[in-house]
C-alpha positions as CSV (number, residue, x, y, z in Angstrom):
1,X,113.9,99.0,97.9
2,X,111.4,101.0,100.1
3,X,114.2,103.6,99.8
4,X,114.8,104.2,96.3
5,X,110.8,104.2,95.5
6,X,110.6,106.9,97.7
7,X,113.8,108.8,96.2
8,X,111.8,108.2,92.9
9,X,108.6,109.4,93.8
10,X,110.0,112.4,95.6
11,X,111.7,113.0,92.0
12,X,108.3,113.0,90.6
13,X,106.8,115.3,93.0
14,X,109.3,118.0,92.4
15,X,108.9,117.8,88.7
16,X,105.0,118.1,89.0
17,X,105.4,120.9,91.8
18,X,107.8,123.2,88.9
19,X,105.3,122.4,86.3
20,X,102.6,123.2,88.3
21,X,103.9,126.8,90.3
22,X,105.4,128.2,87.0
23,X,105.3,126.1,84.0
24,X,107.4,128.1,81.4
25,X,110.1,127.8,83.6
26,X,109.4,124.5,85.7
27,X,112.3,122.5,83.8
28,X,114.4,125.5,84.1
29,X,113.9,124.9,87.4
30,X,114.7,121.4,87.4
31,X,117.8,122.2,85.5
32,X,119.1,124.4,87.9
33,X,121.9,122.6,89.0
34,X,123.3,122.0,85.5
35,X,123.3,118.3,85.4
36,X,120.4,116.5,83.5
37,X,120.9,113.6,85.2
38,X,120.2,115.1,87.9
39,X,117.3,112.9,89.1
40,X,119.4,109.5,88.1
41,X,122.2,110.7,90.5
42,X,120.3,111.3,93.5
43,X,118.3,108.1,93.2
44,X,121.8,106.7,93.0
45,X,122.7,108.0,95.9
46,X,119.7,107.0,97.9
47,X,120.3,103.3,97.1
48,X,124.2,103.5,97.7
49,X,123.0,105.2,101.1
50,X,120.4,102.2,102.0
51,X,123.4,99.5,100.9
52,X,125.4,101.1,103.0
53,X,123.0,101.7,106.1
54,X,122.4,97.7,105.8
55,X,126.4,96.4,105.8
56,X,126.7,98.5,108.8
57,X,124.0,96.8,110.4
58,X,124.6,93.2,109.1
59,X,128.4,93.6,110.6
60,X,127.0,95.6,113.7
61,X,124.3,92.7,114.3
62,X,126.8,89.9,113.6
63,X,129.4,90.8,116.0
64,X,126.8,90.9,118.9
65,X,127.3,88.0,121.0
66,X,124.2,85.3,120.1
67,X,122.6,85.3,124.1
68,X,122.0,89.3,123.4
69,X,119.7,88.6,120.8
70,X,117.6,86.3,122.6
71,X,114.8,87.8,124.3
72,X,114.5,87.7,127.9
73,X,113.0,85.4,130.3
């Protein structure tokens, strides 16, 4: 979940930064790429990312033979 609070607060800091560098035209800004959910969508993305990252490893980890995760003696 570490993942999707950060793509969250990054969210926040960018709305705060276009507030705070022009703010008559700091949710023009945010509106630039003409999709108001904008934010939702790449939050979305973060956490399908993360899932992802963690199948991979879950599969990755449980086809390793069980002696290589042992540590050495």
């Amino acid at each position: 979940m570490t993942i999707l609070g950060l793509s969250g607060l990054w969210e926040i800091i960018e709305s705060w930064v276009a507030q705070i560098v022009h703010p008559e035209l700091g949710l023009v800004y945010l509106g630039s790429q003409g999709d108001v959910w904008d934010s939702q969508k790449d939050m979305a993305s973060a956490l399908y990312g993360a899932l992802v990252c963690m199948a991979i490893l879950f599969l990755i980890r449980k086809a390793r033979p069980a002696d290589t995760l042992a540590p050495s003696s």
